[in-house]
N, CA, C and O atoms as a DFTB+ gen file, in Angstrom:
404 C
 N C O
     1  1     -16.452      26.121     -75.133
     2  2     -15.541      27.065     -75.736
     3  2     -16.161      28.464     -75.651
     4  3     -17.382      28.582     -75.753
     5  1     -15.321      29.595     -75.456
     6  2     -15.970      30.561     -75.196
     7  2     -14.657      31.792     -76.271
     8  3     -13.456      32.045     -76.366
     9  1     -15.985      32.176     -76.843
    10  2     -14.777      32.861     -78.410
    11  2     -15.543      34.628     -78.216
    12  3     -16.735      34.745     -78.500
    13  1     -14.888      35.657     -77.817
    14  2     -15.188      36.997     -77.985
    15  2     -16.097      37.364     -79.185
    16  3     -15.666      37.146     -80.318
    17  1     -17.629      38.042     -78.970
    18  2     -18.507      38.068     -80.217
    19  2     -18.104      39.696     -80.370
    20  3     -17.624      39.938     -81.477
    21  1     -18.191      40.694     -79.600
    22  2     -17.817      41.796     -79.568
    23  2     -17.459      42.921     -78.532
    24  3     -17.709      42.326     -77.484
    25  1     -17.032      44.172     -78.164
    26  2     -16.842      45.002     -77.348
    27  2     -16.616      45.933     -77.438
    28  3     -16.067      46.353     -78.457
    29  1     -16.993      46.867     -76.207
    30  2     -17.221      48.426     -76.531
    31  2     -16.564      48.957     -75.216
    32  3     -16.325      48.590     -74.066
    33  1     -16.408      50.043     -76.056
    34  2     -15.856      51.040     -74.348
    35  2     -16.615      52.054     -74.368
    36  3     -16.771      52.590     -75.465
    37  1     -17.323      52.634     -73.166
    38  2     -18.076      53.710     -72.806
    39  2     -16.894      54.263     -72.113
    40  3     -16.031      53.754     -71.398
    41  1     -17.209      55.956     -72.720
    42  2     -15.985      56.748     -71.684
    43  2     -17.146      57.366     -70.739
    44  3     -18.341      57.186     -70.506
    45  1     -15.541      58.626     -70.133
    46  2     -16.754      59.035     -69.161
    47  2     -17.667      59.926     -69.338
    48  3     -18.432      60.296     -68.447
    49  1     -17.665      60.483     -70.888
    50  2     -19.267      61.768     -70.996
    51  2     -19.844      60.748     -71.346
    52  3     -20.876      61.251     -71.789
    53  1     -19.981      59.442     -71.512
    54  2     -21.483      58.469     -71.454
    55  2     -21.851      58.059     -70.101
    56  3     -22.992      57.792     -69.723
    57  1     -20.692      58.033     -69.350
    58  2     -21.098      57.702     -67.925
    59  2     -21.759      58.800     -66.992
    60  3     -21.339      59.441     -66.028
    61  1     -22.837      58.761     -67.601
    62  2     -23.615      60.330     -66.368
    63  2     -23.803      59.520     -65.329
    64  3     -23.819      60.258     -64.343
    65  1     -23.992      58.131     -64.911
    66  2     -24.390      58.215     -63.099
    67  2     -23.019      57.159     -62.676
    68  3     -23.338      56.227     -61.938
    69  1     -21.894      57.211     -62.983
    70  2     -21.006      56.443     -62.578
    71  2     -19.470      57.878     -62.520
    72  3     -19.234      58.953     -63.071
    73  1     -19.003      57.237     -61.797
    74  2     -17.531      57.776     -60.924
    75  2     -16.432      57.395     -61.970
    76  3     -15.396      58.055     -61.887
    77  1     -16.487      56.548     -62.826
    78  2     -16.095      55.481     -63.648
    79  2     -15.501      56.614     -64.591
    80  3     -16.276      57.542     -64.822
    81  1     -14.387      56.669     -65.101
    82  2     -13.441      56.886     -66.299
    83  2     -13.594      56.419     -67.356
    84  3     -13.842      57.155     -68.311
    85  1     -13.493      55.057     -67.498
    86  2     -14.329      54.355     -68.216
    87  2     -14.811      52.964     -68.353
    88  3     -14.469      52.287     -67.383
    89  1     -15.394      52.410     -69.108
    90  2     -15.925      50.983     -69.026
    91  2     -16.061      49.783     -70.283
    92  3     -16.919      49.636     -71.153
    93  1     -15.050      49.155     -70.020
    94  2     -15.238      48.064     -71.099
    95  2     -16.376      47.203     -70.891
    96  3     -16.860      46.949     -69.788
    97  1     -16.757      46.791     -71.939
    98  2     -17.736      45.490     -71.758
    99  2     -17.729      44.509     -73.347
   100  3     -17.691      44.795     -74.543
   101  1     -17.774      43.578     -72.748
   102  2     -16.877      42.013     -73.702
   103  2     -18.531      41.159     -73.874
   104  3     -19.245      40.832     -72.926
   105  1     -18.731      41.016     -74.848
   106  2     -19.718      39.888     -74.826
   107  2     -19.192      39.043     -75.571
   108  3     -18.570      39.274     -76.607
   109  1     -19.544      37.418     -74.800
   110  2     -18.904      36.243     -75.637
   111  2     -20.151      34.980     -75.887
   112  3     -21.031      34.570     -75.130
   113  1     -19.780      34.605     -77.268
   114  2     -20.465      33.065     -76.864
   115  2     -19.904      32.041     -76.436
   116  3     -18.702      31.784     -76.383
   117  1     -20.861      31.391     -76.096
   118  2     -20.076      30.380     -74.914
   119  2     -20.736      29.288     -76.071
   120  3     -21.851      29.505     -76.546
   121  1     -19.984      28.189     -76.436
   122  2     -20.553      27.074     -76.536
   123  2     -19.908      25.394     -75.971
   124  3     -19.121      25.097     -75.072
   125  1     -20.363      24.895     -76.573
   126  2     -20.370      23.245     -75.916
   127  2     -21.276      22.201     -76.858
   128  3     -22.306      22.433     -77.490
   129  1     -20.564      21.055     -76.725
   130  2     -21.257      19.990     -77.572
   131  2     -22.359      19.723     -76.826
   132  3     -22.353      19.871     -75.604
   133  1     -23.774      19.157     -77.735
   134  2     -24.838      18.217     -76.918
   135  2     -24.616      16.997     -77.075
   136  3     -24.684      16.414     -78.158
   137  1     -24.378      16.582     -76.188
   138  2     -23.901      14.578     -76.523
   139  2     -25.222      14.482     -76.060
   140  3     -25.342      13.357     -75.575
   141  1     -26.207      15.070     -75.978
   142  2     -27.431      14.492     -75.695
   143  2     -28.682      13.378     -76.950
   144  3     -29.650      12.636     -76.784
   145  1     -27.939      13.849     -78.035
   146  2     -28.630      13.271     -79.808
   147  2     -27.873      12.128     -79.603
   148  3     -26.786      11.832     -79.107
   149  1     -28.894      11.535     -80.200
   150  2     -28.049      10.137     -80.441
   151  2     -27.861      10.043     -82.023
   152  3     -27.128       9.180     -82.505
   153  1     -28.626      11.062     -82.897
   154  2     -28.733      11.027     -84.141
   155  2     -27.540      11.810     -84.651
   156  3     -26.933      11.162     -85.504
   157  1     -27.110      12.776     -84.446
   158  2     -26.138      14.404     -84.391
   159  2     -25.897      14.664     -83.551
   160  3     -26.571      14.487     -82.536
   161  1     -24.633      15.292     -83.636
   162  2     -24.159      16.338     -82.481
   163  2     -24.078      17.789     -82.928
   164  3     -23.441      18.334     -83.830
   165  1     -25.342      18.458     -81.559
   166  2     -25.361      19.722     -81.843
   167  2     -24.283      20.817     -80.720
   168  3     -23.536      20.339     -79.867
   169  1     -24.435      22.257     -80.973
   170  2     -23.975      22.902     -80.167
   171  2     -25.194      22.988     -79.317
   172  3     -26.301      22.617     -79.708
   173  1     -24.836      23.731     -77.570
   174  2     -25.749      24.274     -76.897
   175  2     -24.993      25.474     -76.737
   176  3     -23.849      25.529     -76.287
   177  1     -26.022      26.886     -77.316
   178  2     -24.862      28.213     -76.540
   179  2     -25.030      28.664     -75.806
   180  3     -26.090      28.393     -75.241
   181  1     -24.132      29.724     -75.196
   182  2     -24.872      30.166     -74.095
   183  2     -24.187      32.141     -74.092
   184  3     -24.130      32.589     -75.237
   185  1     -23.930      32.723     -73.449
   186  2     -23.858      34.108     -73.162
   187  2     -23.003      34.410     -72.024
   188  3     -23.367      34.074     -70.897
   189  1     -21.942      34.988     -72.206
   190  2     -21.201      35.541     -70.653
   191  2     -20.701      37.560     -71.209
   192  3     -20.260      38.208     -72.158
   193  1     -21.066      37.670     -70.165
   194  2     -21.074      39.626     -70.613
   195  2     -19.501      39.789     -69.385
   196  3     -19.334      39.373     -68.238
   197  1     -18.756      40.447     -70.167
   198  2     -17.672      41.027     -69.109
   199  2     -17.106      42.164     -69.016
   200  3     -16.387      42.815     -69.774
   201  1     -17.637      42.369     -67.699
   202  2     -17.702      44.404     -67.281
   203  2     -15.921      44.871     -66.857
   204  3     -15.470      44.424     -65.803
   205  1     -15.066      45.724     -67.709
   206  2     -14.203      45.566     -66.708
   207  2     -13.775      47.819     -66.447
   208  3     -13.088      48.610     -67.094
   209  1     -14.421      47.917     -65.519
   210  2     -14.275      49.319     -64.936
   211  2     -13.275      49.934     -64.446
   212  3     -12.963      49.568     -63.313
   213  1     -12.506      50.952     -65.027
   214  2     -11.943      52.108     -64.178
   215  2     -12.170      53.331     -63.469
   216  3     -12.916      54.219     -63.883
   217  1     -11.592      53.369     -62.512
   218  2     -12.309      54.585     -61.518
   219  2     -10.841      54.890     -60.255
   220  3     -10.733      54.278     -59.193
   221  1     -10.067      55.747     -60.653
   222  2      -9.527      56.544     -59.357
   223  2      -8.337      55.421     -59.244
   224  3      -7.980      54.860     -58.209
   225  1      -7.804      55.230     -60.587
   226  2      -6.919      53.698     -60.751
   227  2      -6.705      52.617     -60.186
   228  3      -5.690      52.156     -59.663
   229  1      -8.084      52.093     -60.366
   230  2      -8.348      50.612     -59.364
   231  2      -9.358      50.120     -61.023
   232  3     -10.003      50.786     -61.832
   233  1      -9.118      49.045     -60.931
   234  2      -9.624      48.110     -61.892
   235  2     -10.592      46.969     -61.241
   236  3     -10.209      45.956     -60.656
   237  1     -12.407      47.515     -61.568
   238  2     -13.068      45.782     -61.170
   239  2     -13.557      45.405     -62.025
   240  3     -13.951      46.185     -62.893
   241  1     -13.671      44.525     -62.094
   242  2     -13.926      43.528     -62.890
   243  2     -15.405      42.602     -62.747
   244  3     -15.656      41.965     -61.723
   245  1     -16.191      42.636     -63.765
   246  2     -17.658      41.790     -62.936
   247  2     -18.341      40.821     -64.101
   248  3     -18.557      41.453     -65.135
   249  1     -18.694      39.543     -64.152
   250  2     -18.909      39.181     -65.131
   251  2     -20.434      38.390     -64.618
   252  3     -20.785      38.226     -63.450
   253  1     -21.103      38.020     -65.722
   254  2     -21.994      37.048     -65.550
   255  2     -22.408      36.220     -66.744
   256  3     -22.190      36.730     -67.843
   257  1     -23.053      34.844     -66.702
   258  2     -22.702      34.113     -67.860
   259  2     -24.399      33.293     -67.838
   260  3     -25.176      33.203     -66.888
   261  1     -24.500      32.958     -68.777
   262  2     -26.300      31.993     -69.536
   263  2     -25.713      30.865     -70.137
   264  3     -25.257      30.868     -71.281
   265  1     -25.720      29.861     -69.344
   266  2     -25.138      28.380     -70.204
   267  2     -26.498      28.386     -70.643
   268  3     -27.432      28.979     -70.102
   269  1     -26.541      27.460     -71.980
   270  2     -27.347      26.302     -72.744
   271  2     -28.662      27.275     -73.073
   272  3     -29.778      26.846     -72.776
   273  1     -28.588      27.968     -73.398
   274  2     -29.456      29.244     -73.893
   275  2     -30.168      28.864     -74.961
   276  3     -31.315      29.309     -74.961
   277  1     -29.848      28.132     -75.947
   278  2     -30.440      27.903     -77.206
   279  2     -29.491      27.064     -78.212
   280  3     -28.307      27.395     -78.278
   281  1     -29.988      25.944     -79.032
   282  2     -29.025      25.208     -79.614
   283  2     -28.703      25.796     -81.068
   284  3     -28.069      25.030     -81.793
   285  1     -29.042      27.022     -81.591
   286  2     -29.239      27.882     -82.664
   287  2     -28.202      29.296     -82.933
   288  3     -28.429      30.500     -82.811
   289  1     -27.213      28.673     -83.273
   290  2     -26.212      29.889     -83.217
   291  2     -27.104      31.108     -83.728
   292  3     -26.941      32.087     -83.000
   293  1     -28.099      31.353     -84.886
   294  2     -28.659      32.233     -85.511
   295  2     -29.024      33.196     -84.065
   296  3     -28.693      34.368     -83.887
   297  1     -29.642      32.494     -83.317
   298  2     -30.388      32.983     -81.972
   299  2     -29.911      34.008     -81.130
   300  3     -30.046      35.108     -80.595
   301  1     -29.128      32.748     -81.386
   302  2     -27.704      33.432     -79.842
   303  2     -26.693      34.609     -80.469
   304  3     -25.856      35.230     -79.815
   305  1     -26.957      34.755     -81.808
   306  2     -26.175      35.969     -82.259
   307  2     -26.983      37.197     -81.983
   308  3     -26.553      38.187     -81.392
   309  1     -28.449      37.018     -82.564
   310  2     -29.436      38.015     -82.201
   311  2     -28.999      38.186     -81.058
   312  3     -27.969      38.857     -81.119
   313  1     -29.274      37.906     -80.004
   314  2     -29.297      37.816     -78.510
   315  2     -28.063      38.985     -78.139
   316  3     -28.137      40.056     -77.536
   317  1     -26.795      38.205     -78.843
   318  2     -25.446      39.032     -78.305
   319  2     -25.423      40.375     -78.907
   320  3     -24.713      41.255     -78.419
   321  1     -26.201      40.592     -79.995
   322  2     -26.603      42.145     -80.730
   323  2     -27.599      42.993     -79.806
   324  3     -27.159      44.095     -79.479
   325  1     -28.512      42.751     -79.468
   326  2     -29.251      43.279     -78.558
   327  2     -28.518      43.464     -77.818
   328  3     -28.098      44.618     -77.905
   329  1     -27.892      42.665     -76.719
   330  2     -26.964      43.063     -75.702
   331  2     -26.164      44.304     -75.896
   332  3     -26.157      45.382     -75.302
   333  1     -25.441      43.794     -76.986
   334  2     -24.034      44.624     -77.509
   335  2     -24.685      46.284     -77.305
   336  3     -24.361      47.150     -76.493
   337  1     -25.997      46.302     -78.692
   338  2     -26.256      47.423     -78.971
   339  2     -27.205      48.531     -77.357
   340  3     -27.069      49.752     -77.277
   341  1     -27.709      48.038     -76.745
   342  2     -27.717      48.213     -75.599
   343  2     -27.171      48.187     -74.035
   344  3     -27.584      48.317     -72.883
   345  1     -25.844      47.906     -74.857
   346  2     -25.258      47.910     -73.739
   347  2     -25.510      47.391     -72.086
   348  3     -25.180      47.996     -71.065
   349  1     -25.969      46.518     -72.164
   350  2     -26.207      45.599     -71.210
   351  2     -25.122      45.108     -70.664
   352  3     -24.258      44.653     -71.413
   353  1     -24.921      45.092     -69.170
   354  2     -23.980      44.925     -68.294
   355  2     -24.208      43.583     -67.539
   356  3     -25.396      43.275     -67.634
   357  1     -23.574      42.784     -66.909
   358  2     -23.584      41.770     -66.344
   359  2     -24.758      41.309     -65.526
   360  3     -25.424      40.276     -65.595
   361  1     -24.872      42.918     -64.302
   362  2     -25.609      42.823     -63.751
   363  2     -27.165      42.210     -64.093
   364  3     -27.992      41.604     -63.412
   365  1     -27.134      42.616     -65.298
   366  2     -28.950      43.257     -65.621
   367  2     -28.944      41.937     -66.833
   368  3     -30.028      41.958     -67.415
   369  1     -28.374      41.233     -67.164
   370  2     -28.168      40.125     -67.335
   371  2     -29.136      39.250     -67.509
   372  3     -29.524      38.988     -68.647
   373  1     -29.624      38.719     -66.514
   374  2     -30.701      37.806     -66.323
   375  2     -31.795      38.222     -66.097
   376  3     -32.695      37.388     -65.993
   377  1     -32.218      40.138     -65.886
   378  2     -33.256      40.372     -66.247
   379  2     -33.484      40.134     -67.678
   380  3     -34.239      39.272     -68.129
   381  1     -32.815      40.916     -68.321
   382  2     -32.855      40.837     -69.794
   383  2     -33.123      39.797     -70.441
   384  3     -34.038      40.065     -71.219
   385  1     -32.692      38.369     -70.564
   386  2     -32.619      37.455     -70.899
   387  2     -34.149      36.782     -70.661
   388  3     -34.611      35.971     -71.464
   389  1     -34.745      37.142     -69.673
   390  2     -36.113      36.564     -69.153
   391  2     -37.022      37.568     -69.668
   392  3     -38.188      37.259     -69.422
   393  1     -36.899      38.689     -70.312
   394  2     -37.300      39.245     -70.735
   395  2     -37.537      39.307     -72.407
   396  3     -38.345      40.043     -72.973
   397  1     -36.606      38.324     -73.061
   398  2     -36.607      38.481     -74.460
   399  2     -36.735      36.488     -74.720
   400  3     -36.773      35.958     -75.830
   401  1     -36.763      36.020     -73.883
   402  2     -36.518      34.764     -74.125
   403  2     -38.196      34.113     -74.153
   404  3     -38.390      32.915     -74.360
């Protein structure tokens, strides 16, 4: 299941090195059952960031996603705050993530 955690729009006096008008970006958690317990069933979450850009009225769109990230919603909220508040884009994604993990 994948449920919207938060989103922002950068216009274009934040965009100093982009052509871009402006830029949404969506961060969601992703989760899913672990049928892996035989004792409980937990969640596994995970992270998908979604870029969606205007520029010269053409719309792209770019996403990227972190299945099974951590079985700790507490975690994975931190995680989507950092993102959020830094504005972290799809791309840079899986640097980030290897970087705080």
């Amino acid at each position: 299941m994948k449920k919207l955690y938060a989103g922002i729009v950068l216009n274009k006096d934040e965009l100093t090195e982009s052509n871009s008008n402006r830029i949404e970006l969506e961060y969601y958690k992703i989760s899913k059952k672990n049928k892996g317990s035989f004792t409980r069933k937990t969640n596994l979450y995970g992270i998908e960031i979604v870029k969606k850009e205007y520029s010269e009225g053409k719309k792209i769109k770019e996403k990227n996603n972190i299945y099974n990230v951590t079985n700790d919603e507490n975690v994975i909220n931190k995680l989507l705050n950092i993102l959020k508040n830094n504005k972290v884009t799809p791309i840079a994604l899986n640097d980030i993530m290897n970087e705080v993990m």
